[in-house]
NUZAKOL-493111 format. One record per residue: residue number from 1; residue in three letters; x, y, z of N, C-alpha, C in turn. Coordinates in nm, 4 decimals, m for minus. Layout:
<recs>
REC / NUM / Ala / X / Y / Z / X / Y / Z / X / Y / Z
...
</recs>
This chain:
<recs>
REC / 1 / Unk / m6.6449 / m2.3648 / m1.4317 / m6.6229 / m2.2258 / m1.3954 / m6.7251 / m2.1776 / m1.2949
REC / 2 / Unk / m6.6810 / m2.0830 / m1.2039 / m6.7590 / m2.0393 / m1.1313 / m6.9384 / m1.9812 / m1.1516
REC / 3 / Unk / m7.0258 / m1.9938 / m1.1403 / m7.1403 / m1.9220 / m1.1542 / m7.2093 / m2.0705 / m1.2971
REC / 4 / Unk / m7.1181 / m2.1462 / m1.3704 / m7.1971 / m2.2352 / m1.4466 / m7.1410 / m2.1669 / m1.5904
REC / 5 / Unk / m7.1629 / m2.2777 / m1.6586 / m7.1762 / m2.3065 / m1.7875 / m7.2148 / m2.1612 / m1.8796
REC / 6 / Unk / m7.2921 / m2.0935 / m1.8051 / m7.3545 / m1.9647 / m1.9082 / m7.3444 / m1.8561 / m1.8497
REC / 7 / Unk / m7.2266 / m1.8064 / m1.7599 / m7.2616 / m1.7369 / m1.6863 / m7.2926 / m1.6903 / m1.5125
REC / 8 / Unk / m7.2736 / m1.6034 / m1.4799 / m7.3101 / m1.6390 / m1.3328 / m7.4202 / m1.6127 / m1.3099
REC / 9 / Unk / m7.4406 / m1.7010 / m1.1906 / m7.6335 / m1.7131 / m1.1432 / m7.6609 / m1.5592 / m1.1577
REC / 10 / Unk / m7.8372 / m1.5481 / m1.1353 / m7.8710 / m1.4208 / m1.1716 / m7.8500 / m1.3938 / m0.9631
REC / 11 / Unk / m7.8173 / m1.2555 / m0.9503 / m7.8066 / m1.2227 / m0.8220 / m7.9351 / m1.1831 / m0.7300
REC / 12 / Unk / m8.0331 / m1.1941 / m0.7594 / m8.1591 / m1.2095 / m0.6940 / m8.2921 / m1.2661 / m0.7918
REC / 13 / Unk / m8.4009 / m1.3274 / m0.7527 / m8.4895 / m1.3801 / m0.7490 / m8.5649 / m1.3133 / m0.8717
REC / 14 / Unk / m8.5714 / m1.3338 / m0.9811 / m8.6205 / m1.3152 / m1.0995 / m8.7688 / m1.2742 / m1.0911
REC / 15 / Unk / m8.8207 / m1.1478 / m1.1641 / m8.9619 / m1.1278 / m1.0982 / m9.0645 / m1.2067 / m1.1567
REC / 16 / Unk / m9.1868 / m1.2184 / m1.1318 / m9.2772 / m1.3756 / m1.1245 / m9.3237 / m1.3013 / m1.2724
REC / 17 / Unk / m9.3601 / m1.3756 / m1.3276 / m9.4048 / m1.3966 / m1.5022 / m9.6133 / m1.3586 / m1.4452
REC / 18 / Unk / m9.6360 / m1.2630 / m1.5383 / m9.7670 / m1.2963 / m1.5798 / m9.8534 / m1.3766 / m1.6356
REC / 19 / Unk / m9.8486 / m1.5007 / m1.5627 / m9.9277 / m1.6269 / m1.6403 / m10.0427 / m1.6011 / m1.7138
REC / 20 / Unk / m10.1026 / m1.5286 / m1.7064 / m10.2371 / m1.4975 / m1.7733 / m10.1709 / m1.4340 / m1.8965
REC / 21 / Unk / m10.1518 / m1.3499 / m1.9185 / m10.0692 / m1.2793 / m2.0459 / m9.9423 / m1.3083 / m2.0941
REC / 22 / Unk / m9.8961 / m1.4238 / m2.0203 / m9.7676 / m1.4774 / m2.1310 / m9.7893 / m1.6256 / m2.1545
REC / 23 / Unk / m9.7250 / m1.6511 / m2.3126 / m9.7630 / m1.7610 / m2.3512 / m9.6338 / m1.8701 / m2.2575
REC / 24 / Unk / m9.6973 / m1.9799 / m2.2479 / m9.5748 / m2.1103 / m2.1678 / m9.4837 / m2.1419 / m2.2996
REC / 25 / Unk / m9.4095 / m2.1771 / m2.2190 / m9.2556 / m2.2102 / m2.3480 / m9.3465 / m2.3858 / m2.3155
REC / 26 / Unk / m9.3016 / m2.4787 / m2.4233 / m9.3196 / m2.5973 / m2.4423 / m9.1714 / m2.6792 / m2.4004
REC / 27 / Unk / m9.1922 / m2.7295 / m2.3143 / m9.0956 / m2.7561 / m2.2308 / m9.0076 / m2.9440 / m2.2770
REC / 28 / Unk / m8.9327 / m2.9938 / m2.3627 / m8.9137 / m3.1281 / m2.3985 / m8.8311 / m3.1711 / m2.2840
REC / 29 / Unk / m8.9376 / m3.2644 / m2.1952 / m8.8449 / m3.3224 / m2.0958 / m8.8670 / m3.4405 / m2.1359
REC / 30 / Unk / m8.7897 / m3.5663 / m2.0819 / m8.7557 / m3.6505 / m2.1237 / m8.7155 / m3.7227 / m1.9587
REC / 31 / Unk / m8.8109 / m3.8450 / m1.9513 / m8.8293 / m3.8852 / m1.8082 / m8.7491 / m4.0207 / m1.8234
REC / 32 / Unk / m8.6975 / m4.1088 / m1.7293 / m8.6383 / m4.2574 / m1.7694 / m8.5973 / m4.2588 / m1.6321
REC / 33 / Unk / m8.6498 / m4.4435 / m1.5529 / m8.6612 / m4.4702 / m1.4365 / m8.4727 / m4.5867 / m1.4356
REC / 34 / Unk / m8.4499 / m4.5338 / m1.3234 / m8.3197 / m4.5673 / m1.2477 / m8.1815 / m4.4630 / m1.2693
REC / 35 / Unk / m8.1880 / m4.4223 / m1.4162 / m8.1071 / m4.3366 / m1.3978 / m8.1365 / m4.2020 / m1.5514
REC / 36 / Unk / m8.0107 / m4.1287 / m1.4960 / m8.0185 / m4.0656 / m1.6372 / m8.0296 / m4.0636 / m1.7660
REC / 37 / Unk / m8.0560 / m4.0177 / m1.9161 / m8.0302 / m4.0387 / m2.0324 / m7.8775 / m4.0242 / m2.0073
REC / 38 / Unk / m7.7986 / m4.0240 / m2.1011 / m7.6990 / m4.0170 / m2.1313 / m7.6546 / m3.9007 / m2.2314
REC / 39 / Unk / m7.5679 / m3.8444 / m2.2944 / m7.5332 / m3.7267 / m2.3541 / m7.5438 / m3.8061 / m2.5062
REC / 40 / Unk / m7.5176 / m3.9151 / m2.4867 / m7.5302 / m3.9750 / m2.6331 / m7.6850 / m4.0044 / m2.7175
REC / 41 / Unk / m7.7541 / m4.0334 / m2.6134 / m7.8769 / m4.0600 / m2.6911 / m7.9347 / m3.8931 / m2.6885
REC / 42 / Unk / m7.8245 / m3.7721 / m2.7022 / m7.9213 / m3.6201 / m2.7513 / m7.8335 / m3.6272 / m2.8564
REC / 43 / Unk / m7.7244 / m3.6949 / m2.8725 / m7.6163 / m3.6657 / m2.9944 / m7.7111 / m3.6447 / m3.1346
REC / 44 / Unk / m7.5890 / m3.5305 / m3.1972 / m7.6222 / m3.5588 / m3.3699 / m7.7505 / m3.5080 / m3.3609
REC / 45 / Unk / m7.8018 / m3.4444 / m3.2826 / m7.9910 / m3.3935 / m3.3229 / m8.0854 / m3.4736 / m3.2939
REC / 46 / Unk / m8.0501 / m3.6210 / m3.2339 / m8.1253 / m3.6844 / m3.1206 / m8.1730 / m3.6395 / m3.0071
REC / 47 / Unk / m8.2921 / m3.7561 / m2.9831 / m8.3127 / m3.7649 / m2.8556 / m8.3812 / m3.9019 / m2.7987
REC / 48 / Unk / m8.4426 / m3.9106 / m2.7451 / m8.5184 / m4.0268 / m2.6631 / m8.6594 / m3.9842 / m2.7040
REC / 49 / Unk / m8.7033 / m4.0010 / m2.8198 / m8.8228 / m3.9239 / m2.7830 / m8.9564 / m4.0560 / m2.7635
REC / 50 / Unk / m8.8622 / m4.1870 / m2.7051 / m8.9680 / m4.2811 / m2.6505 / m9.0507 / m4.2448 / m2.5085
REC / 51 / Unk / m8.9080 / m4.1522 / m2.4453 / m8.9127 / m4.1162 / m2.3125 / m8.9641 / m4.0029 / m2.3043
REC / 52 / Unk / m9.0119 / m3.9069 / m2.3782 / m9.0148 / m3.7566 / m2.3915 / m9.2006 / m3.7177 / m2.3695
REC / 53 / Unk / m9.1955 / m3.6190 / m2.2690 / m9.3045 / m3.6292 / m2.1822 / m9.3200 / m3.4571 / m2.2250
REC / 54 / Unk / m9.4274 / m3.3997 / m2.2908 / m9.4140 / m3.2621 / m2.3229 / m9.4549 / m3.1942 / m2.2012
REC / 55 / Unk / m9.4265 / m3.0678 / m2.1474 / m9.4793 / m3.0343 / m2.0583 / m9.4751 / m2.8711 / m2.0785
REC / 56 / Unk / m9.5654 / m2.7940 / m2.0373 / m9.5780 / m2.6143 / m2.0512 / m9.5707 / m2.5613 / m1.9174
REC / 57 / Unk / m9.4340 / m2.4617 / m1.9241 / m9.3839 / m2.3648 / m1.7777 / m9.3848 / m2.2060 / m1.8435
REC / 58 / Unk / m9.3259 / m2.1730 / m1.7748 / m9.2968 / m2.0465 / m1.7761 / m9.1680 / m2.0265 / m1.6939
REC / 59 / Unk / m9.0806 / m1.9174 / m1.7312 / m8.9060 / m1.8940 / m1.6813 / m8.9319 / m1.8824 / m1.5047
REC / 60 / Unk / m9.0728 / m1.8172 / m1.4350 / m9.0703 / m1.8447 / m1.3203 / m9.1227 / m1.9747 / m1.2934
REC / 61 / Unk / m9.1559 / m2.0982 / m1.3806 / m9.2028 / m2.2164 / m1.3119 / m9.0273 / m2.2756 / m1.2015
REC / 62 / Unk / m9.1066 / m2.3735 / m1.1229 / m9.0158 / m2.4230 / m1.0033 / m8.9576 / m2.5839 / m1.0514
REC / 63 / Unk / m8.8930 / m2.6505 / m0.9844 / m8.8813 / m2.7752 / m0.9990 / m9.0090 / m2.8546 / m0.9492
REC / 64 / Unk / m9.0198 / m2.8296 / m0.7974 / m9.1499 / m2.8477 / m0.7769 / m9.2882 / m2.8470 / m0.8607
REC / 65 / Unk / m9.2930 / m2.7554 / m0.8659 / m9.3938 / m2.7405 / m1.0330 / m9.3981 / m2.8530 / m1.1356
REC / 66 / Unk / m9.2962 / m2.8684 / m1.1626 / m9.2475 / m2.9374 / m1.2934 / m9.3010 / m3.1060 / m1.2412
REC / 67 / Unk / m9.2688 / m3.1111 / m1.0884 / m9.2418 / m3.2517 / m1.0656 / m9.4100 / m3.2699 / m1.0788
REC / 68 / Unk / m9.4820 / m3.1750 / m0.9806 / m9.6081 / m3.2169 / m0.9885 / m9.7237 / m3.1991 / m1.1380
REC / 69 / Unk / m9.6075 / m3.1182 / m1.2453 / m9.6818 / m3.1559 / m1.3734 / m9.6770 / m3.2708 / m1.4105
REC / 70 / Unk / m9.5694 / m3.3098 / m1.4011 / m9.5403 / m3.4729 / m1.4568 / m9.5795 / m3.5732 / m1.3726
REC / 71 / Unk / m9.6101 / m3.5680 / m1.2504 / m9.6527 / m3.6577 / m1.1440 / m9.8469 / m3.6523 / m1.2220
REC / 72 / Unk / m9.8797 / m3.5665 / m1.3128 / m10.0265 / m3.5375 / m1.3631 / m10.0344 / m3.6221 / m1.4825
REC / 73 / Unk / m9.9272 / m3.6238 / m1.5406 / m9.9530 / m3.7226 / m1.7062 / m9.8527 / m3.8108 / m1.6954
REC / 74 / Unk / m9.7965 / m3.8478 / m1.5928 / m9.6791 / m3.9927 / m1.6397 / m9.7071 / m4.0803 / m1.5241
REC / 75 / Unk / m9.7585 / m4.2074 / m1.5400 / m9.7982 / m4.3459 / m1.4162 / m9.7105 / m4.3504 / m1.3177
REC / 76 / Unk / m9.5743 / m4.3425 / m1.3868 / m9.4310 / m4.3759 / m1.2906 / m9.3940 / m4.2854 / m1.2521
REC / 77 / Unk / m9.4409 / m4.1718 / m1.2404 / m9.3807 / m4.0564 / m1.1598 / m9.4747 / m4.0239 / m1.0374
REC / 78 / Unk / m9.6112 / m4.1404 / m1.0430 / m9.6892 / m4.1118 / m0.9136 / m9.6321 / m4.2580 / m0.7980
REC / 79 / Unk / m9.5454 / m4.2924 / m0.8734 / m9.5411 / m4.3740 / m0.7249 / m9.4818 / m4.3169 / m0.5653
REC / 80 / Unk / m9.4934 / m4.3585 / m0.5115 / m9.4187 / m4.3262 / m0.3557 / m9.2907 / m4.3354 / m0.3572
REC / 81 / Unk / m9.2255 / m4.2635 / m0.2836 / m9.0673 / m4.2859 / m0.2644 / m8.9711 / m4.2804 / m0.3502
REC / 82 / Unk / m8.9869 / m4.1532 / m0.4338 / m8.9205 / m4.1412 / m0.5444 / m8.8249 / m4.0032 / m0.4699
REC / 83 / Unk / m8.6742 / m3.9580 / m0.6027 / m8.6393 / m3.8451 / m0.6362 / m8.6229 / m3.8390 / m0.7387
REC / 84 / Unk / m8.6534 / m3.7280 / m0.7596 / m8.6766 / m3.6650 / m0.9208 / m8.5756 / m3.5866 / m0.9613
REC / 85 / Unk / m8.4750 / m3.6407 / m1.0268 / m8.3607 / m3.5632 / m1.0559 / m8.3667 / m3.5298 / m1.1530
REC / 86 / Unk / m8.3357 / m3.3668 / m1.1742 / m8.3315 / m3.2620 / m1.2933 / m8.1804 / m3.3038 / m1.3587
REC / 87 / Unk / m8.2052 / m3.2659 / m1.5224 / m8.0383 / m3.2502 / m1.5564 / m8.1029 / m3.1588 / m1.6788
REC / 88 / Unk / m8.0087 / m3.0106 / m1.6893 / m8.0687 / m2.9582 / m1.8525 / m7.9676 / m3.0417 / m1.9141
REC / 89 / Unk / m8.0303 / m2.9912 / m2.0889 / m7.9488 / m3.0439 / m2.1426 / m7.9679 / m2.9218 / m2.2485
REC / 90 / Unk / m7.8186 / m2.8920 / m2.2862 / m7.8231 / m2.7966 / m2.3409 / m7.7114 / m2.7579 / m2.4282
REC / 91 / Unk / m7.6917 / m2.6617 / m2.5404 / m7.5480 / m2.6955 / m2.6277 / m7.4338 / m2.6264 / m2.6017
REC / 92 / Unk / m7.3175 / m2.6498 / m2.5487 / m7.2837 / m2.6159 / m2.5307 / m7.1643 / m2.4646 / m2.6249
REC / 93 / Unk / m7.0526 / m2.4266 / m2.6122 / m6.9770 / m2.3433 / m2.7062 / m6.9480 / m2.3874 / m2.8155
REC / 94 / Unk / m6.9040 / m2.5464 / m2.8300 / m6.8809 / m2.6189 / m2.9681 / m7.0638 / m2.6656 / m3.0407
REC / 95 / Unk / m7.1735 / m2.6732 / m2.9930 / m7.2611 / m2.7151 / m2.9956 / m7.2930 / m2.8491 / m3.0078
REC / 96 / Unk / m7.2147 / m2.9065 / m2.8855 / m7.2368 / m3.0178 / m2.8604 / m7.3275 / m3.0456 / m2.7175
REC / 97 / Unk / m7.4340 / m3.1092 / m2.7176 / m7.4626 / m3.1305 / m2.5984 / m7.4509 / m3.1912 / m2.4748
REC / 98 / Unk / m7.4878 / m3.0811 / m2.3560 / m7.4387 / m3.1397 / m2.2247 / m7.5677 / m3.1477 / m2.1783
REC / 99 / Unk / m7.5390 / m3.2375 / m2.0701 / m7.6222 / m3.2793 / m1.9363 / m7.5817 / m3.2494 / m1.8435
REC / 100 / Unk / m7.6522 / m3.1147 / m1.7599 / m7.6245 / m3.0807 / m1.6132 / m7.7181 / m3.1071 / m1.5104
REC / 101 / Unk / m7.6777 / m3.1478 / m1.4024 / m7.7804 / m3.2057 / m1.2857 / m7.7725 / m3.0392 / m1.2253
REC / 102 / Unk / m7.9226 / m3.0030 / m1.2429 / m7.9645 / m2.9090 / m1.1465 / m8.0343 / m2.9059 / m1.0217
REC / 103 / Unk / m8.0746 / m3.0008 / m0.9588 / m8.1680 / m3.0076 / m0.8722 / m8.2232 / m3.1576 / m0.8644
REC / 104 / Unk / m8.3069 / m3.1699 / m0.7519 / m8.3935 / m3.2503 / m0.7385 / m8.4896 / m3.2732 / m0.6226
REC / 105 / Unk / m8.5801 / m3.3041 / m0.6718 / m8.7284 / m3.3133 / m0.6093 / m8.7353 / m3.4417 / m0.5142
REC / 106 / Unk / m8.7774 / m3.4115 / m0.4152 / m8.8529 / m3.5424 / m0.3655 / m9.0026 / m3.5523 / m0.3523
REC / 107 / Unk / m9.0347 / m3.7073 / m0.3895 / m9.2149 / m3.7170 / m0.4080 / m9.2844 / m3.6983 / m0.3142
REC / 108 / Unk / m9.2737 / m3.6908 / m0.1491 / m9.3837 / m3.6672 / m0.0570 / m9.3110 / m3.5700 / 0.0028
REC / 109 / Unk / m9.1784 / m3.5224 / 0.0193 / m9.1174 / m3.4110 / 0.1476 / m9.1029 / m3.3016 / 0.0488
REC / 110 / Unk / m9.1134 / m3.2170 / 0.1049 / m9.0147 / m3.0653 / 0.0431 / m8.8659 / m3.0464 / 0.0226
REC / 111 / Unk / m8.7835 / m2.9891 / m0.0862 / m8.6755 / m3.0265 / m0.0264 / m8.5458 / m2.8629 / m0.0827
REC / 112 / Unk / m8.4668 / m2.9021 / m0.1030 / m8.3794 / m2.7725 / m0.1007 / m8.3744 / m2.7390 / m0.2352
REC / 113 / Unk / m8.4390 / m2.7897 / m0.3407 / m8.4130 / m2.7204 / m0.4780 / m8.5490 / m2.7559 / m0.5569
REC / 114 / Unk / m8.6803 / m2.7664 / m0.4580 / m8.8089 / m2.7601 / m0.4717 / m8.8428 / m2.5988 / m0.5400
REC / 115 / Unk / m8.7564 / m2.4904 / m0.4941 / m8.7830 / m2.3877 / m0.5395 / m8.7450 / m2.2971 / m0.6511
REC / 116 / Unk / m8.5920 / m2.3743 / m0.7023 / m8.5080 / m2.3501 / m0.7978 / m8.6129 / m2.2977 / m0.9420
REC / 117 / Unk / m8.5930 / m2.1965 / m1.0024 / m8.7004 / m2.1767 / m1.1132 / m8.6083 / m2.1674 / m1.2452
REC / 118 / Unk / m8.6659 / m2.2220 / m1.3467 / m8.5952 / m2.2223 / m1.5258 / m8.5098 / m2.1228 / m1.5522
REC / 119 / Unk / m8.5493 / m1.9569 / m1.4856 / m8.4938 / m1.8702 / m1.5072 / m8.3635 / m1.8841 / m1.4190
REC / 120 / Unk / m8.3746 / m1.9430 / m1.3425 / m8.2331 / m1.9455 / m1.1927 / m8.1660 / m2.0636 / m1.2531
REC / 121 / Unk / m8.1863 / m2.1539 / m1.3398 / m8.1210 / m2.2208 / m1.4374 / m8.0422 / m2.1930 / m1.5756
REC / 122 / Unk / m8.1072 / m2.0622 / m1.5906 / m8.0658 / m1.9769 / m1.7146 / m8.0994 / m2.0815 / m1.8441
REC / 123 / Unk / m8.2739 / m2.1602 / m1.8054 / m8.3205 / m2.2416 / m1.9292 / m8.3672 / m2.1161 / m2.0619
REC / 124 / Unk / m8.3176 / m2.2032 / m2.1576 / m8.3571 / m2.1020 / m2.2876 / m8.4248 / m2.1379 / m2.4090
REC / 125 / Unk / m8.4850 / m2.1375 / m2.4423 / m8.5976 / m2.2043 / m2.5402 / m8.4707 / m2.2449 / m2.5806
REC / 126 / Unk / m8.5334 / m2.4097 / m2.6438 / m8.4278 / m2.5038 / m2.7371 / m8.3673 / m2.6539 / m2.6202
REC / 127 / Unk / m8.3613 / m2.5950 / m2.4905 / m8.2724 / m2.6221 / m2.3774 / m8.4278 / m2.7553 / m2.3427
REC / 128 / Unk / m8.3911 / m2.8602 / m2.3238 / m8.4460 / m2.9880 / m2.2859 / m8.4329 / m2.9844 / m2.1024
REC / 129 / Unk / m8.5045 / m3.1073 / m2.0624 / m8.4823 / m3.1210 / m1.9561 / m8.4752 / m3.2720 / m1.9256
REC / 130 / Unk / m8.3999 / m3.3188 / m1.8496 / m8.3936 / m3.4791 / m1.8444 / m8.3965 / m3.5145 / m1.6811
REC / 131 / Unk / m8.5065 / m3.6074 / m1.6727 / m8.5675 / m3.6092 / m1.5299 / m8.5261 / m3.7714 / m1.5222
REC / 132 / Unk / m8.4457 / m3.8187 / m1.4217 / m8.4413 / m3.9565 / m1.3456 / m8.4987 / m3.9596 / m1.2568
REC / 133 / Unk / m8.6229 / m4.0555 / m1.2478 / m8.6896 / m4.1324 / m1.1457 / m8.6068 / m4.2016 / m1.0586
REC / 134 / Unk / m8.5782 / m4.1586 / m0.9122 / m8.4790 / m4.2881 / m0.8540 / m8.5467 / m4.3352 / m0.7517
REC / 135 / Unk / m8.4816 / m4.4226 / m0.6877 / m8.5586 / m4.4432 / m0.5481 / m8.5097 / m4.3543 / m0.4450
REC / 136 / Unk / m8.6068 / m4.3649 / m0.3614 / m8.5435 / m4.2752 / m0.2549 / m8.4863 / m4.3190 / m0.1097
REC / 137 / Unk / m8.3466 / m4.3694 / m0.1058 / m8.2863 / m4.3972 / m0.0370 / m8.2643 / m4.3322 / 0.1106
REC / 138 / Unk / m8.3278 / m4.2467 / 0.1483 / m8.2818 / m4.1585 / 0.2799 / m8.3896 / m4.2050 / 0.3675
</recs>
């Protein structure tokens, strides 16, 4: 459906969070090199939590952000020549979970959804994040 899964996008730029006076949501992302998790390994109240990399944002953090938190505590996310592909994962109307590709990062350039923020995702406490390491083909 038009606008996504929850709704339509918010129509302008969400105002920036007081980092000093608000607490970070605890963010369960879940990193794995070549491709995505799959919808099955969140089934039933699962997850991957071999792969699961904790990380703290806030509704204005960026993708960018995110990439260079995890580029701070995970070995394989500092190599060269990567993209960092976002997918939430989140429950849907039956409460079953989905995997949506929102974005993605590249490791040395800037790129078009470097700026995308949790809130412009409509992330909601509970809501995971699942990051594929790929190569970067371009």
């Amino acid at each position: 459906p038009p606008g996504g899964p929850r709704g339509a996008p918010p129509q302008r730029r969400p105002d920036p969070v007081d980092r000093a006076a608000t607490c970070p949501l605890l963010l369960r992302t879940f990193v794995k090199r070549g491709r995505h998790h799959s919808s099955s390994d969140f089934a039933r109240g699962a997850a991957p939590t071999a792969d699961e990399v904790p990380l703290h944002g806030w509704q204005d953090t960026s993708l960018y952000e995110l990439k260079e938190l995890l580029k701070g505590v995970h070995p394989a996310a500092r190599e060269r020549g990567l993209v960092f592909s976002f997918s939430q994962v989140y429950p849907d109307k039956r409460g079953a979970l989905v995997l949506r590709e929102v974005g993605s990062c590249l490791s040395l350039k800037r790129g078009n959804d470097d700026a995308k923020t949790l809130a412009e995702l409509q992330f909601m406490a509970g809501d995971h994040l699942d990051i594929a390491l790929l190569p970067d083909t371009s």
